[in-house]
C-alpha positions as CSV (number, residue, x, y, z in Angstrom):
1,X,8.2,-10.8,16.3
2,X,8.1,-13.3,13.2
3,X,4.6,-12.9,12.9
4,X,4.4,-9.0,12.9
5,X,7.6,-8.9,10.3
6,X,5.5,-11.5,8.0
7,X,2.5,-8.9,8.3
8,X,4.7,-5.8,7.4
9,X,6.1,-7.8,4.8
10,X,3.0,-8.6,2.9
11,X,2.0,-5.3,3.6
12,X,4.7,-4.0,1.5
13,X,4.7,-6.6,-0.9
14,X,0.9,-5.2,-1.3
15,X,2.3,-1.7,-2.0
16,X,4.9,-2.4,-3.9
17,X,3.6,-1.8,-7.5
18,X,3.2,1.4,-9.1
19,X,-0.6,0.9,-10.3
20,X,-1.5,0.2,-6.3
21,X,0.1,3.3,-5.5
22,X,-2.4,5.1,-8.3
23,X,-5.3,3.0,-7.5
24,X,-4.5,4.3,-3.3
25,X,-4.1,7.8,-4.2
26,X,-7.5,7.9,-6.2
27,X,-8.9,6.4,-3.9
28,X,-7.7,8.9,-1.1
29,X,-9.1,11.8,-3.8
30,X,-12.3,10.1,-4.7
31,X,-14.0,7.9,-1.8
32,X,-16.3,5.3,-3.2
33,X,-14.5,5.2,-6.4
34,X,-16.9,2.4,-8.6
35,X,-14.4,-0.3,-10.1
36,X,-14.9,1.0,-13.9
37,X,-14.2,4.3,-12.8
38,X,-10.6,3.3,-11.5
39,X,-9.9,1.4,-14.4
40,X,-10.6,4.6,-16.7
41,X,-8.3,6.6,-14.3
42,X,-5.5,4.3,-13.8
43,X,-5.3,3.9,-17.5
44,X,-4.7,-0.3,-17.5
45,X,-6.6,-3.1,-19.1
46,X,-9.7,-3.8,-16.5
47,X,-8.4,-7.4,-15.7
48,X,-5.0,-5.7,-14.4
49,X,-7.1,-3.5,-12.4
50,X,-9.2,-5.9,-11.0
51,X,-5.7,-7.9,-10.0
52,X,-4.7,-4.9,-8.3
53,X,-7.4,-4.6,-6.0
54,X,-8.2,-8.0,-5.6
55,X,-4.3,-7.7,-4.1
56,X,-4.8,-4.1,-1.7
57,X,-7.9,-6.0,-0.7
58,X,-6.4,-9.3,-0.2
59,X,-4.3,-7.1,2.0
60,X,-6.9,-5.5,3.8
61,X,-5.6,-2.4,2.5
62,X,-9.1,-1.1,0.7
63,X,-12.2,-2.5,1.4
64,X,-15.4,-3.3,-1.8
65,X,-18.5,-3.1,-1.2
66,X,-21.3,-4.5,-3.7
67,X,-23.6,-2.0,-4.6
68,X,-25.8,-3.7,-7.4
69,X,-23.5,-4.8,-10.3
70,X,-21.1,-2.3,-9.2
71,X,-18.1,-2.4,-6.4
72,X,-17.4,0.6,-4.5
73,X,-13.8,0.3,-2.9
74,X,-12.7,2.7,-0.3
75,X,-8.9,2.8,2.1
76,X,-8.5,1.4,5.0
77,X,-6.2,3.3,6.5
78,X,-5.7,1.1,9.7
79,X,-4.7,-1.9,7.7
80,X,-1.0,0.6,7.4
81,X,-0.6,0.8,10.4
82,X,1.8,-1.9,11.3
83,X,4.0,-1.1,8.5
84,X,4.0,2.8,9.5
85,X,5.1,1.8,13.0
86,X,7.7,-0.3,11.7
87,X,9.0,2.7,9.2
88,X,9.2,5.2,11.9
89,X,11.0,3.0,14.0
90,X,13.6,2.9,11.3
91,X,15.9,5.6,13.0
92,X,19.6,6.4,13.4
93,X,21.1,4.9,16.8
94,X,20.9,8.4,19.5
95,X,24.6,7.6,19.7
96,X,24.7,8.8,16.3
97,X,26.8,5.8,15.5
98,X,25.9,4.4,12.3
99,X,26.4,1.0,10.3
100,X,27.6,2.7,7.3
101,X,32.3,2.6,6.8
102,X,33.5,6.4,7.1
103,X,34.7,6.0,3.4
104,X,30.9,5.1,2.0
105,X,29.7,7.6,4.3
106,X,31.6,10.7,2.3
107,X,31.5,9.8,-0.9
């Protein structure tokens, strides 16, 4: 169990950066994005850029492939999959009991 939490956690960790969320969702718009063209997108310098997905690939979250001087990144959407499993089994006890006091609960 410490060893799949450790592998959620980095994959969150991963994630949790706004310019890794817009890097992702260009991706998702535009497979085989080339590296310039996500630095022109995402707006940042091209050595934050190139942090960020040296991170998401680090991750195993997008993969780069070489193409001549240029790197075409694309998602790996399997590399989620652990950290989706672990979100949707973030659920409310089917008791309906919860952890939260009555008085938080209302207000």
């Amino acid at each position: 169990m410490e060893r799949e939490d450790e592998a959620v956690a980095a994959l969150a960790k991963a994630l949790a950066h706004p310019a890794r969320l817009r890097i992702l969702r260009l991706l998702q718009a535009t497979p085989g994005c080339i590296g310039g063209d996500i630095v022109g997108a995402v707006g940042l310098a091209q050595s934050t850029v190139s942090e960020h997905l040296r991170i998401l690939k680090s991750a195993g979250i997008i993969a780069g492939e070489i193409d001549g001087p240029r790197v075409c990144y694309a998602l790996n959407p399997a590399a989620l999959a652990p950290l989706a499993g672990f979100v949707a089994g973030l659920t409310a006890p089917a008791d309906g009991a919860c952890c939260v006091p009555a008085a938080e609960a209302t207000a």
